[in-house]
C-alpha positions in Angstrom: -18.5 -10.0 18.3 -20.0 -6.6 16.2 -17.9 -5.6 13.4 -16.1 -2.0 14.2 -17.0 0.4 12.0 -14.3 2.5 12.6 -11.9 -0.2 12.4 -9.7 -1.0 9.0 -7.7 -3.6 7.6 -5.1 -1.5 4.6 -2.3 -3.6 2.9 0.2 -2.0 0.2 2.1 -4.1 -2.6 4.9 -1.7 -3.6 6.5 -2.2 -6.8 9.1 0.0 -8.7 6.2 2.0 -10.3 3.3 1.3 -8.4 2.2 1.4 -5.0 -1.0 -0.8 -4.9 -3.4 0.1 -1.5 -6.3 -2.5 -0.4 -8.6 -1.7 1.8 -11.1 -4.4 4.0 -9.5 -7.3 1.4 -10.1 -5.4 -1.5 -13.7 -3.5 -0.9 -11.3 -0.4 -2.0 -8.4 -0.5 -4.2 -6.0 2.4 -4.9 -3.4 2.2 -7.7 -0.7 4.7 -7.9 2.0 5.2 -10.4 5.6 6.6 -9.1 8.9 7.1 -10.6 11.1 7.2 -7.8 14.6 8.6 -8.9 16.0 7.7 -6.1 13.7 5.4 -3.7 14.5 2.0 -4.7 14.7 -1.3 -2.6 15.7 -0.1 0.8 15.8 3.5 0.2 12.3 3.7 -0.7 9.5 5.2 1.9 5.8 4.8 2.3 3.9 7.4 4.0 0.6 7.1 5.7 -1.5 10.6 5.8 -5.0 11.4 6.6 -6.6 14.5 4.9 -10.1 13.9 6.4 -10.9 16.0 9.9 -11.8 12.9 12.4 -8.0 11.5 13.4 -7.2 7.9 12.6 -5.0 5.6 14.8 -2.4 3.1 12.7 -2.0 -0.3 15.1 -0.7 -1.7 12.3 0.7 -1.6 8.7 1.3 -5.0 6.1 3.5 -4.0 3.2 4.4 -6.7 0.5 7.5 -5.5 -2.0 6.8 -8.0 -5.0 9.7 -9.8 -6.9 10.7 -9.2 -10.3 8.8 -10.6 -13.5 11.6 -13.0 -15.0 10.4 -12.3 -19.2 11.2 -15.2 -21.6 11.0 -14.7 -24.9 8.3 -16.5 -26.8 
């Protein structure tokens, strides 16, 4: 079967200061730092836009919230 062109694969990894956004497995990343005041755990929210002028169709969103970093002192 022919790839679509017109067809992508997005996954987010939300953090508490970083929203992480892969596109096609990685072809495109985009990194974003937030400092939610008040979004944390389940009060947070992750918004899908589009600002381009051909609409887009969401079948489908993966979002991973990673675990905490457990630091031990050295």
């Amino acid at each position: 079967m022919a790839a679509n062109r017109n067809l992508f694969f997005i996954s987010f990894q939300v953090d508490r200061s970083i929203v992480e956004s892969f596109v096609q497995g990685g072809r495109m990343a985009i990194t974003s730092r937030v400092y939610p005041r008040v979004a944390v755990d389940n009060l947070a929210n992750l918004y899908l836009f589009n600002n381009g002028t051909t609409p887009v169709t969401v079948r489908s969103v993966d979002v991973y919230h990673m675990t905490h970093v457990v630091m031990h002192p050295i």
